[in-house]
C-alpha positions in Angstrom: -77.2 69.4 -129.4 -77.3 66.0 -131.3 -78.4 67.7 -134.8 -81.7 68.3 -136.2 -83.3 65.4 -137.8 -85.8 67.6 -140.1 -83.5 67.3 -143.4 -84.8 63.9 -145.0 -88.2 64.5 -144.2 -91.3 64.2 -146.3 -92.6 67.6 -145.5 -91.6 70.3 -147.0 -92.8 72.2 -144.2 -90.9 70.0 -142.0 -87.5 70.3 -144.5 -87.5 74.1 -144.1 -87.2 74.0 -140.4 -83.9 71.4 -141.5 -81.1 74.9 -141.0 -82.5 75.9 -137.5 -80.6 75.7 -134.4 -83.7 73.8 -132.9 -82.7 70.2 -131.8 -85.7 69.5 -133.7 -87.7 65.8 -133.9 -90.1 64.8 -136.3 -93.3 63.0 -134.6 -91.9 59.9 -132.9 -91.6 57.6 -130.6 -88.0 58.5 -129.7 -89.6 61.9 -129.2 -91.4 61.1 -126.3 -88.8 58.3 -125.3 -86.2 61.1 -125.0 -88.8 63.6 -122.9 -89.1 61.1 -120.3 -85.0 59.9 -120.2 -84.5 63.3 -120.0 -87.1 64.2 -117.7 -88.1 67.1 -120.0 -91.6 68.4 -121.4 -92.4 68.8 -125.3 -92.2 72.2 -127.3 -94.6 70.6 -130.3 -94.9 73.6 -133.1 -98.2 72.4 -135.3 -97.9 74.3 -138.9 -98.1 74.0 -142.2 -95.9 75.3 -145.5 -98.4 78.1 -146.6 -99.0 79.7 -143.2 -97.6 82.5 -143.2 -97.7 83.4 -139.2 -95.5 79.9 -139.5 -93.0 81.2 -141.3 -92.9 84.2 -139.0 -91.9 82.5 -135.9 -89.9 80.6 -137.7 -87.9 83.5 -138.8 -88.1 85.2 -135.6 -87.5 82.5 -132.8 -86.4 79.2 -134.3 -83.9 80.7 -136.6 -82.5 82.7 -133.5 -79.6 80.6 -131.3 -80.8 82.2 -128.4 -83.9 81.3 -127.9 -82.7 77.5 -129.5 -80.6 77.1 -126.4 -83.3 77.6 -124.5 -85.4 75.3 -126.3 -83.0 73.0 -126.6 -81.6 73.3 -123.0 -85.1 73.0 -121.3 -87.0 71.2 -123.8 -87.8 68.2 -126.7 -88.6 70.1 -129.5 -91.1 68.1 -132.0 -92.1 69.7 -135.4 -95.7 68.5 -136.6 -97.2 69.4 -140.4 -100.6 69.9 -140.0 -101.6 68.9 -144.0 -99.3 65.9 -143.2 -100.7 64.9 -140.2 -104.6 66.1 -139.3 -105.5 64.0 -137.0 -103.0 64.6 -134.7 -103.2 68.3 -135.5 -106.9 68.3 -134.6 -106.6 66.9 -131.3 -103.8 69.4 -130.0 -106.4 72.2 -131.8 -108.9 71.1 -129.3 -106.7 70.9 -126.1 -105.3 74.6 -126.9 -108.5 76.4 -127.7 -109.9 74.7 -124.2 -107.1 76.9 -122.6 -107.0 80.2 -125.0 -110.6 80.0 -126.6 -108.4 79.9 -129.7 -106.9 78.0 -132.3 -105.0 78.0 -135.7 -101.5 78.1 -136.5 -98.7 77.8 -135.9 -99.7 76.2 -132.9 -97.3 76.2 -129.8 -98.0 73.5 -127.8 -96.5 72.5 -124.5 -96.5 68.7 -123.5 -95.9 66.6 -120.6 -94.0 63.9 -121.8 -96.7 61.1 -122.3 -98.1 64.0 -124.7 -100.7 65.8 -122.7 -101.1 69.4 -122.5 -100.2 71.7 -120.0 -99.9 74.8 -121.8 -100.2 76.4 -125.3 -100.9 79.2 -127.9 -100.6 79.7 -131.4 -98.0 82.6 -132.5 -96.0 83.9 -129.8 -93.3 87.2 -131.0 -89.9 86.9 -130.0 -90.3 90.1 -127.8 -93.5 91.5 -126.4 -96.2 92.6 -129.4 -99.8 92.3 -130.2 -100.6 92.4 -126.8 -98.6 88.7 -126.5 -95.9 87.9 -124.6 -92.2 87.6 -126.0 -91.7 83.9 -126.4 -88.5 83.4 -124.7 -90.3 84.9 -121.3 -92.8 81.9 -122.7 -90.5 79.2 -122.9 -88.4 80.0 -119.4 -91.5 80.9 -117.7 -93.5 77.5 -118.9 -89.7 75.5 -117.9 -89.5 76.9 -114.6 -93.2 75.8 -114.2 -92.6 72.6 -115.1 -89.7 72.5 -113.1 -91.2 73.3 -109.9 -94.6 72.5 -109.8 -94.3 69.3 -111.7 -97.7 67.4 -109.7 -99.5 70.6 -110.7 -98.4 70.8 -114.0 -99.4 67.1 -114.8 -102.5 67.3 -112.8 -103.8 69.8 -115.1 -102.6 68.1 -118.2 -104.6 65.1 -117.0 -107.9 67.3 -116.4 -107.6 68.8 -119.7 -106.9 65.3 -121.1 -110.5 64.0 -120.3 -112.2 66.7 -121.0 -110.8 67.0 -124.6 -111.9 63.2 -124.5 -115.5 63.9 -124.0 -115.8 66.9 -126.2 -114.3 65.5 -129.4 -115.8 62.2 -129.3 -119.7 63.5 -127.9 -122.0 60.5 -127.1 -124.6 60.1 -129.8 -128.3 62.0 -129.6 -130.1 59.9 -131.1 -133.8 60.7 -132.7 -136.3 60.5 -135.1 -134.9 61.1 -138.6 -137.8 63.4 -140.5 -137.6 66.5 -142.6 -138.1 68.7 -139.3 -134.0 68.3 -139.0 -133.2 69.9 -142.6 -135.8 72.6 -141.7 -133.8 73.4 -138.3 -130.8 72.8 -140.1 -131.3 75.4 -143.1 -133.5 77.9 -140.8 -129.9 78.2 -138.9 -128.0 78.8 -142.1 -130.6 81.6 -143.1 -130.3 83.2 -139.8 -126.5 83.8 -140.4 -126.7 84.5 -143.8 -125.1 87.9 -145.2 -127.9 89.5 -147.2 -125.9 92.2 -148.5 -122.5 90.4 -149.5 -123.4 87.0 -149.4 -121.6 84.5 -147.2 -122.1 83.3 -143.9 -121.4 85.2 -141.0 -119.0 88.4 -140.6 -115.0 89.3 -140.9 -113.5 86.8 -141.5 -115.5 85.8 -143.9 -115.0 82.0 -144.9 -116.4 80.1 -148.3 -118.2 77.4 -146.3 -118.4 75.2 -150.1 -120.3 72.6 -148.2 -123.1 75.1 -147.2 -123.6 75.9 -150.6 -123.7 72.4 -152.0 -126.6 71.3 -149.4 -128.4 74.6 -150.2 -128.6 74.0 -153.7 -129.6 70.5 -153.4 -132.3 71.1 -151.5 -133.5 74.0 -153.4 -133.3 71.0 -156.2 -136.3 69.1 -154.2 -138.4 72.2 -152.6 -137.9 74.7 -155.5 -137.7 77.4 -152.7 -136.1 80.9 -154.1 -134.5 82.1 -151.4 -132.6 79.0 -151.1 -130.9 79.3 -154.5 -130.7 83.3 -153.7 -128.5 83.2 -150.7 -126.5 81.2 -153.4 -126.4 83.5 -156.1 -125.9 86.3 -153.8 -122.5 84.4 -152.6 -121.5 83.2 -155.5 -121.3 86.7 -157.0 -120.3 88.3 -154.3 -116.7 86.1 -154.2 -116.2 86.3 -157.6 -116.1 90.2 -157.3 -113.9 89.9 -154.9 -110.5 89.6 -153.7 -110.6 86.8 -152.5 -111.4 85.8 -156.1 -107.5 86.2 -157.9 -108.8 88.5 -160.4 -105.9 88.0 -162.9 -104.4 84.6 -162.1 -108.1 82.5 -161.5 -108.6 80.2 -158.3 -109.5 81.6 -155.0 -107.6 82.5 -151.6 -108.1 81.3 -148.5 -110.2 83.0 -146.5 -111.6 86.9 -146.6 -110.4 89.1 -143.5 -113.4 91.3 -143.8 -117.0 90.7 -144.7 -116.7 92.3 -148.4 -115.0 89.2 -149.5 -112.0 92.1 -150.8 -108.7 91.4 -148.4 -107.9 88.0 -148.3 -105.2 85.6 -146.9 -103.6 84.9 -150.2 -102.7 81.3 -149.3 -104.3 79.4 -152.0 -105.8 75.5 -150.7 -106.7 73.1 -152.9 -109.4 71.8 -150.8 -110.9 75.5 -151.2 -110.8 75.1 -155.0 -111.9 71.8 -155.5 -115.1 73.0 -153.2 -115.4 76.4 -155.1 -115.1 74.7 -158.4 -118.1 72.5 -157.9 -120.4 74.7 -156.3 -119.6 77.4 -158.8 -120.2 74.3 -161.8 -123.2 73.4 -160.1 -124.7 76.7 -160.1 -123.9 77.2 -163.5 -125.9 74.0 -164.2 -129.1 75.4 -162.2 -128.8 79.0 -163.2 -127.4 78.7 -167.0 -125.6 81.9 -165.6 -122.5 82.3 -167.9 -120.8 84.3 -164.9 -120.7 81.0 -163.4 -119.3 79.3 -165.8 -116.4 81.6 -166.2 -115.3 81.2 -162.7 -115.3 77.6 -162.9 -113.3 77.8 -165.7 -110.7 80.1 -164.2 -110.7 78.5 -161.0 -109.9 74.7 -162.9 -107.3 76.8 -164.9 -105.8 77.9 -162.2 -105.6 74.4 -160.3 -104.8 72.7 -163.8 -101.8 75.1 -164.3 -100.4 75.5 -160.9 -101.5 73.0 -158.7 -101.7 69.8 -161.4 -98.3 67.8 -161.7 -98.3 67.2 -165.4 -96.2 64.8 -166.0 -97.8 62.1 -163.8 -100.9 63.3 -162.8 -102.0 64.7 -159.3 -103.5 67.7 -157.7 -100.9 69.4 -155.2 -101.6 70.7 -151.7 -101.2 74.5 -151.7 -99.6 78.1 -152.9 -97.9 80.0 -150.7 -99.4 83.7 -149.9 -96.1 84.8 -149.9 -92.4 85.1 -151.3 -90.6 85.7 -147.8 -91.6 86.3 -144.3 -91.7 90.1 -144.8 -93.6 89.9 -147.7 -98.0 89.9 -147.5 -99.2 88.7 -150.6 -97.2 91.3 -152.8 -97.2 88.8 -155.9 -101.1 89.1 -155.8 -101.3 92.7 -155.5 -100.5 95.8 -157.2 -99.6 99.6 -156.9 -101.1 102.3 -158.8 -97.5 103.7 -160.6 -96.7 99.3 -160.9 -100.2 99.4 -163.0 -99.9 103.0 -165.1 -96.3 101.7 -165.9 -97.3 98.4 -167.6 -101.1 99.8 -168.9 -101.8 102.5 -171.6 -103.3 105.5 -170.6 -106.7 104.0 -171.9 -106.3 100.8 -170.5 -105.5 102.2 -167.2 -108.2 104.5 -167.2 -110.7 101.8 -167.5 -109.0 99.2 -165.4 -108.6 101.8 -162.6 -112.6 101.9 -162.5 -112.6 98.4 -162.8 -111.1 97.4 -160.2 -110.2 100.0 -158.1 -106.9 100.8 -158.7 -106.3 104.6 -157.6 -105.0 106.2 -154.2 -104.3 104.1 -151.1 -104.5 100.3 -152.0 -106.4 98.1 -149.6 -103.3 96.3 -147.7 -102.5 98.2 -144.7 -98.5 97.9 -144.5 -97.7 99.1 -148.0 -100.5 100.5 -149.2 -101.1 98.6 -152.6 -104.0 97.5 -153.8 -106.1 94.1 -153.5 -107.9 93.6 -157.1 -111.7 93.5 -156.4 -114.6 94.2 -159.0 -115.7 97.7 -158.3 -117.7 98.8 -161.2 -118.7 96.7 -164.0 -118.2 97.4 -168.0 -121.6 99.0 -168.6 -121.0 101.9 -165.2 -118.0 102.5 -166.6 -119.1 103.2 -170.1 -121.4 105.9 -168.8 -118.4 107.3 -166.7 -116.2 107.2 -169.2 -118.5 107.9 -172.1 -117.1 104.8 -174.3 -119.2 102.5 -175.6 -119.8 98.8 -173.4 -118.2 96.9 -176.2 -115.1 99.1 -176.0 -114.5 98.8 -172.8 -114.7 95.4 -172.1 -112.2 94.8 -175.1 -110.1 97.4 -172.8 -110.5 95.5 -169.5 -109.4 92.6 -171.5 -106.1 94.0 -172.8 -105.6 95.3 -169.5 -106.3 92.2 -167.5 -103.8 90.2 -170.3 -101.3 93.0 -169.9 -101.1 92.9 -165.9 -101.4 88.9 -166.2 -98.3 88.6 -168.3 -96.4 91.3 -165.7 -97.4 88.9 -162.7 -95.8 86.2 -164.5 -92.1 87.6 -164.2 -92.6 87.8 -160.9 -91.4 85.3 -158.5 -94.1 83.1 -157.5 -94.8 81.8 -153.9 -94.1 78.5 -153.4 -96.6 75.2 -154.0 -96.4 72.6 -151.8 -96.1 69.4 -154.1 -97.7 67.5 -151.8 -100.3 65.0 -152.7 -102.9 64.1 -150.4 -105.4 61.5 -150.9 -108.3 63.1 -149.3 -107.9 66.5 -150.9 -107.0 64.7 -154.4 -110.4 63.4 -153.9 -112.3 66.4 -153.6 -110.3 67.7 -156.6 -111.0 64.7 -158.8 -114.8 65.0 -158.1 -114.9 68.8 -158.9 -112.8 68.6 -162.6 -115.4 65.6 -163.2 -118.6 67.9 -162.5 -116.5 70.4 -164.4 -115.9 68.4 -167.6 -119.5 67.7 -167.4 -121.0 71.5 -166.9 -118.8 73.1 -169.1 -118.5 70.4 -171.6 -114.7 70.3 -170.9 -113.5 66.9 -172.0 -109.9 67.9 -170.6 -111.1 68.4 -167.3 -112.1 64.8 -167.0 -108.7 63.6 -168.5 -106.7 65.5 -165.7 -109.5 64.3 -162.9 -108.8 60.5 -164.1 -104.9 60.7 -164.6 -104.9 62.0 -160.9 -107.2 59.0 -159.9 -105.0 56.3 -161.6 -101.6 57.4 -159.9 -103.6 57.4 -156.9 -104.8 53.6 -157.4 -101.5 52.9 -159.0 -99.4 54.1 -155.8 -101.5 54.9 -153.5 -103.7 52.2 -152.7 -102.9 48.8 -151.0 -105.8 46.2 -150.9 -105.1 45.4 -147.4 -105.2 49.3 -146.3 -106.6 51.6 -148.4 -105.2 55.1 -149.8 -102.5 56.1 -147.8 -102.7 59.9 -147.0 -100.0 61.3 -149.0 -98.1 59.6 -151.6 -94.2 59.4 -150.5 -95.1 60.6 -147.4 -95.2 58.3 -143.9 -97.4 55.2 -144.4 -100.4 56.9 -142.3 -103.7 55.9 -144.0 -106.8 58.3 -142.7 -110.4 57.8 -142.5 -111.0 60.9 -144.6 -108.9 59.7 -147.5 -110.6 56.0 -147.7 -113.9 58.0 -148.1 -113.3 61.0 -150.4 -111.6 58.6 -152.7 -114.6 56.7 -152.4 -116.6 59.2 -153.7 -114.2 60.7 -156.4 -114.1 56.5 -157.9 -118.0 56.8 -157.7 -117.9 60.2 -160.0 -115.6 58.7 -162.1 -117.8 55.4 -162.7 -120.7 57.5 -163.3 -119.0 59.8 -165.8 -117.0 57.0 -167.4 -118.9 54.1 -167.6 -115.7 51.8 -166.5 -116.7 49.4 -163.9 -113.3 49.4 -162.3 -114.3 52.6 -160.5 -117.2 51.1 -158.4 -115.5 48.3 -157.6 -112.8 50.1 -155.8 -115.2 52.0 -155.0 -116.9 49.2 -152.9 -113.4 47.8 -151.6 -112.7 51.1 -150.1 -115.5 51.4 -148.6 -115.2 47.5 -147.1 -112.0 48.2 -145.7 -112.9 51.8 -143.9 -116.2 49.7 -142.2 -113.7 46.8 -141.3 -110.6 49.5 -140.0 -112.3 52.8 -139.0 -116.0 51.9 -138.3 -116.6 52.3 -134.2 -120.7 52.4 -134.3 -122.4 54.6 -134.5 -119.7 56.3 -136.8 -116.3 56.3 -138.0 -113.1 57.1 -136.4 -110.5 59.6 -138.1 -107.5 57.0 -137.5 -107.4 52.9 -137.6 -109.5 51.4 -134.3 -106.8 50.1 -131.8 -104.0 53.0 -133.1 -101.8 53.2 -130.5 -100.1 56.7 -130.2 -99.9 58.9 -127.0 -102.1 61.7 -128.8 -104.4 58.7 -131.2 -105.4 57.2 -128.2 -108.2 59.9 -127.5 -110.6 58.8 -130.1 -111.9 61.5 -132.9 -114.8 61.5 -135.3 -115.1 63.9 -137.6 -119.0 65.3 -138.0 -118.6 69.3 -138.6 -117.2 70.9 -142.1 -114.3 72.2 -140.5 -113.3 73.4 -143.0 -113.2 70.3 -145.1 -116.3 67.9 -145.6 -117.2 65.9 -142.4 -115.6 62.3 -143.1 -118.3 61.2 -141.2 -120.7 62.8 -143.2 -119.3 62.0 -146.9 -119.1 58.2 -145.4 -123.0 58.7 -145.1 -123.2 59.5 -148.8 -121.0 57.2 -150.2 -122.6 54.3 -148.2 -126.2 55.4 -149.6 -125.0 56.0 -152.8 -122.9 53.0 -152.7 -126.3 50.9 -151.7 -128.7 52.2 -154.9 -125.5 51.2 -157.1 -125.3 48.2 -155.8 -128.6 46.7 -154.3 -127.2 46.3 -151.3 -129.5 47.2 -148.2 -126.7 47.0 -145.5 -125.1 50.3 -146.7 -127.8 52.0 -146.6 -128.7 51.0 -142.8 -124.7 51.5 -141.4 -125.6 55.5 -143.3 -128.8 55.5 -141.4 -127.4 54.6 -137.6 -124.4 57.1 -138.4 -126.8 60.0 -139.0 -129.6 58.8 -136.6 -127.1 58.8 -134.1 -125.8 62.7 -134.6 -128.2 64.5 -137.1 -130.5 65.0 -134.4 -127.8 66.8 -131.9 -126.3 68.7 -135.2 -129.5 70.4 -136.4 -128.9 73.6 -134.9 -125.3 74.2 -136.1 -126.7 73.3 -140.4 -123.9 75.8 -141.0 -120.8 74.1 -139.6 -122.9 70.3 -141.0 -123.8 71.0 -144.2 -122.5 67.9 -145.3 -124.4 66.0 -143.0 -127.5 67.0 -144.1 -126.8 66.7 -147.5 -126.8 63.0 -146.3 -129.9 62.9 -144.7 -131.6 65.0 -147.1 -130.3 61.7 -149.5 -131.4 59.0 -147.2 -135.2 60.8 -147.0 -135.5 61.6 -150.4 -135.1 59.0 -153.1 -132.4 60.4 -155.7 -133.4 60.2 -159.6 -131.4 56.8 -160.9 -130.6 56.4 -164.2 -130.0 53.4 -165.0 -128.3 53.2 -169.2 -128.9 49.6 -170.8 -126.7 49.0 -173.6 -123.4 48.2 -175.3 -121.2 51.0 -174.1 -119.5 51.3 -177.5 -123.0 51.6 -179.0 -123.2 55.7 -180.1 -127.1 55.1 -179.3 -125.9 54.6 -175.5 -123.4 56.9 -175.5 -125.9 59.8 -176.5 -128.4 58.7 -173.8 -125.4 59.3 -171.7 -124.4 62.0 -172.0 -127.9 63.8 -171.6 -128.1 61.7 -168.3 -124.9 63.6 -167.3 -125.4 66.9 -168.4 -129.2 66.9 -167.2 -129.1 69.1 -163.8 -130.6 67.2 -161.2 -129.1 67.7 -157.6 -128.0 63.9 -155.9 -128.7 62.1 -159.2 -127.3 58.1 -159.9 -125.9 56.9 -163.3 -125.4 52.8 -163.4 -124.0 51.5 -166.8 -125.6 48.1 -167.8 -124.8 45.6 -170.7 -125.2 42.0 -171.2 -122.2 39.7 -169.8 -122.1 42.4 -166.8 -123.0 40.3 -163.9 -121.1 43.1 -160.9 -123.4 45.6 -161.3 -127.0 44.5 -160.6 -130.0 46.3 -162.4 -132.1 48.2 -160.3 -134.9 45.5 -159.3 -137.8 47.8 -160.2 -136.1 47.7 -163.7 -135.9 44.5 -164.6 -138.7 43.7 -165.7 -138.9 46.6 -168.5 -135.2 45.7 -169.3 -136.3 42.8 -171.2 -138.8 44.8 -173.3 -135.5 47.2 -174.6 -134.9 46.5 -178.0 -132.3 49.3 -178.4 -130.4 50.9 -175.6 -132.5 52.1 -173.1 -132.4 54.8 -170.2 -135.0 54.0 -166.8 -134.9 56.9 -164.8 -136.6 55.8 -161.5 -137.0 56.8 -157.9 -137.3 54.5 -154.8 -139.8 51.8 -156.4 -141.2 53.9 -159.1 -140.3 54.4 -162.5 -141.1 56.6 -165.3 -141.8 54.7 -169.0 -138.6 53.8 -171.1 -137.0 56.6 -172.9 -134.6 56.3 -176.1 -134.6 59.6 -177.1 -131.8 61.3 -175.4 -133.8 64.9 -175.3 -136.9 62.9 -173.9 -134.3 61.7 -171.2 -133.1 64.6 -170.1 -136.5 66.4 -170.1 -137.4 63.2 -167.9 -134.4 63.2 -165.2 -135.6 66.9 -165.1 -139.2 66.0 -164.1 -139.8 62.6 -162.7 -140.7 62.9 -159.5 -138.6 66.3 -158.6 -141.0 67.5 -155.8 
């Protein structure tokens, strides 16, 4: 064995697979120049830091020597982090769940060595369980395959090969662009809908943020009830739930069953930065204060444990767990654990609170998932205390249990800072600061964004994926950033903002732009895996990069008067909208585009000095003003980058004093100077 070459890596996924027998190689050339000296296949393991079925067969099979000589004996072994690298992790997702009908991870993948499948899984058990096979019988029986039916074994890899071509990278189906797509989009969302528990869908349950976002923007245009029901409905039903961390704010991953109560406690940031906004947004259209507590929590939560303070950034992820035996045991508790650390009065109440008596929820110990069983007023009546007690009891309680978590040892966070989920998290604290009035939330949004320009971003290539990481520059990072320095220009008023905002976009059209759409990786990438080409159009679970391209291009275009935006955005979703319709759940993003591109957004566009106070006011009722998919442009004399809105310029020169326009498409309503006027304005002018 030549050593394993994990220890200096960037990953600290990668790092913790550094002490295993495994002759392991990072992605490489010299990975697949040694598999063909050697005349060997691959062994690629796909996983990622916080997966817990990860750390599992990592325990069980790579830490064991005997089934590393095997490995070793028979096979290159090549260790990928799927946070780290997506886009190789998404093509290798495909090839598997052609074979199995199933993805995820870790995912075992077996390679010929130009790095096309032949054979794969996800988690394989050292010995024979949950009705898989053991994985040595795996490895030897997939070597001796190789070994002896080499033609076969590369024929098939080549058949699978083309047809994981064709059905990532789907030819476009083009057609007519009318409201008749939203309509077929959202009646596919309704017919999946969860009227009982909210969500989308059964066990698992996931939070599909996207879905939410597109429902309550067009709810926004059409006013339609049930739209801004099935988001209520959700919205309440996570918070109530498990999923929800009751004590420690934020969300989990994903619900195993369809009450939204036992999660996977693997905490993403990409899930909070989408939860955040949509439960900020429906604070905005609801005024519901419920709402505005679990955006508070849940930007608590990231600001505290997933915020590098000292230098600003938004980490990737928290662990769900302290060891591989361990299921989320820092997230949950046992009756005696509770009584022990609870008065007898507090206990009583939090017990009904949250369901804390008898057999817990988790299935291998027994203790108990924290979910919202009865509120303060049920248990009142049960209890015979009045409301106002009780809740002062639940909050003693909830303080009490908070500061016992604390001691505990915490599962670890993945320091990681990605470009593309920074982005999402930058957008969310800025619609934060705004909804709740949270000045601090757009501090730590900004500070991210300026260590992200300051050493992340290279004029000639972008943002580069993850900072410190391997100099791999994504299409999904060049366009979430995008859109996080268009919040920020909006909410700020610097200029600095839209003009990287404009670059970024420049140099995604020029790198990643393959018409009708983009590609996930630089046109002409040459890697054995890069070379099948990939674009991204379905929330999976992320935003569609495809799809925030589309908005950022039309937003982009109002900014900046510039037309050819606007028509790139309408050839991308010409080109797929139309084959997409039927699957609105899975492209919610996408037709939060083309709901954009037919409907003229509200634009408010602010004339005046930026230090004046009069501008500032008018400001900051064009911010807080809920209107789904509104502009904000900042204008003052001597500011020749940002154009006015053409079908303002002729009122601009009538302004004595700052001025808002709030306009639509190529009609305006009058000039307003009084900022209560403006936001009753934004609220109206041409809504329907």
């Amino acid at each position: 064995m030549s050593g394993n070459r994990l220890g200096t890596a960037s990953s600290a996924y990668l790092r913790g697979a550094a002490h295993q027998p495994v002759d392991w190689l990072p992605w490489s050339d010299e990975a697949f120049t040694r598999a063909q000296a050697e005349d060997k296949p691959l062994l690629l393991d796909i996983g990622a830091v916080w997966c817990h079925w990860c750390h599992v067969i990592d325990h069980e099979s790579y830490d064991d020597p005997d089934v590393a000589t095997i490995i070793n004996t028979h096979f290159v072994a090549v260790k990928v982090d799927r946070d780290e690298r997506p886009d190789i992790d998404a093509r290798y997702q495909n090839a598997v769940s052609a074979i199995t009908g199933q993805g995820g991870w870790p995912l075992t993948v077996f390679l010929t060595p130009e790095g096309k499948v032949f054979y794969g899984g996800t988690y394989f058990p050292k010995d024979e369980a949950y009705g898989r096979p053991g994985f040595k019988r795996v490895l030897l029986s997939v070597a001796n395959y190789y070994r002896d039916n080499r033609e076969e074994a590369v024929k098939a890899a080549e058949q699978l090969y083309r047809q994981i071509t064709a059905a990532i990278n789907p030819s476009p189906a083009a057609g007519a662009l009318d409201p008749s797509l939203l309509d077929v989009a959202l009646a596919s969302i309704r017919r999946v809908f969860d009227p009982a528990e909210g969500g989308f869908g059964g066990a698992p349950k996931f939070p599909h943020t996207s879905t939410i976002e597109l429902l309550l923007r067009r709810r926004g245009r059409t006013h339609a009830n049930d739209l801004l029901e099935m988001v209520t409905r959700t919205l309440e039903k996570m918070a109530r739930g498990g999923m929800h961390d009751q004590i420690g704010g934020g969300f989990h991953r994903y619900s195993t069953d369809a009450r939204w109560i036992v999660p996977h406690f693997e905490k993403m940031l990409y899930d909070n930065a989408g939860l955040l906004a949509n439960y900020a947004h429906a604070y905005q259209a609801t005024g519901a204060p419920a709402f505005a507590a679990v955006a508070r929590d849940t930007a608590d939560f990231m600001a505290s444990v997933l915020y590098e303070a000292k230098r600003g950034g938004f980490y990737g992820s928290q662990d769900a767990d302290v060891g591989v035996h361990d299921d989320g045991s820092y997230f949950t508790w046992g009756e005696g654990e509770a009584k022990s650390i609870l008065t007898d009065t507090e206990f009583a109440v939090i017990a009904e609170h949250y369901h804390l008596r008898g057999q817990g929820e988790m299935p291998h110990d027994g203790r108990h998932v924290l979910f919202v069983d009865r509120d303060a007023d049920v248990i009142a009546a049960v209890t015979h205390r009045e409301p106002d007690e009780v809740a002062r009891l639940i909050d003693s309680g909830r303080r009490k249990l908070s500061a016992a978590r604390a001691v505990r040892q915490a599962p670890y966070v993945d320091t990681a800072l990605y470009a593309n989920w920074n982005g999402m998290a930058i957008s969310a604290f800025l619609a934060a600061s705004v909804a709740l009035g949270a000045p601090v939330y757009h501090d730590l949004a900004l500070r991210a964004l300026d260590r992200f320009i300051l050493e992340g971003y290279d004029k000639s290539s972008g943002f580069v994926h993850v900072l410190g990481g391997p100099p791999v520059c994504l299409v999904d990072d060049q366009v979430q950033m995008a859109q996080a320095l268009l919040d920020a220009y909006e909410i700020s008023g610097r200029s600095r903002y839209l003009t990287l905002a404009r670059e970024t976009i420049d140099l995604a059209l020029r790198d990643f732009w393959d018409d009708p759409g983009f590609l996930d990786v630089k046109k002409g990438a040459r890697d054995t895996v890069l070379d099948v080409p990939y674009k991204s159009l379905q929330d999976a679970p992320t935003p569609s990069s495809n799809a925030v391209g589309a908005l950022v291009l039309l937003r982009l275009g109002r900014l900046l008067g510039t037309a050819s935006y606007r028509t790139v955005a309408e050839r991308l979703l010409a080109a797929y909208a139309p084959g997409l319709a039927a699957h609105g759940l899975h492209a919610s993003t996408l037709f939060m585009a083309l709901e954009d591109l037919l409907h003229e957004p509200a634009h408010v566009a602010i004339v005046g000095a930026r230090g004046d106070p009069r501008t500032q006011a008018l400001h900051a009722a064009a911010l807080s003003a809920w209107r789904p998919g509104k502009l904000i442009s900042h204008h003052e004399d001597g500011q020749e980058d940002i154009p006015v809105p053409e079908v303002v310029r002729a009122m601009q020169n009538r302004a004595t004093a700052p001025t808002a326009f709030v306009c639509a498409g190529t009609a305006c309503a009058p000039p307003v100077t009084d900022p209560r006027e403006l936001a009753a304005t934004i609220a109206s002018f041409q809504a329907a």
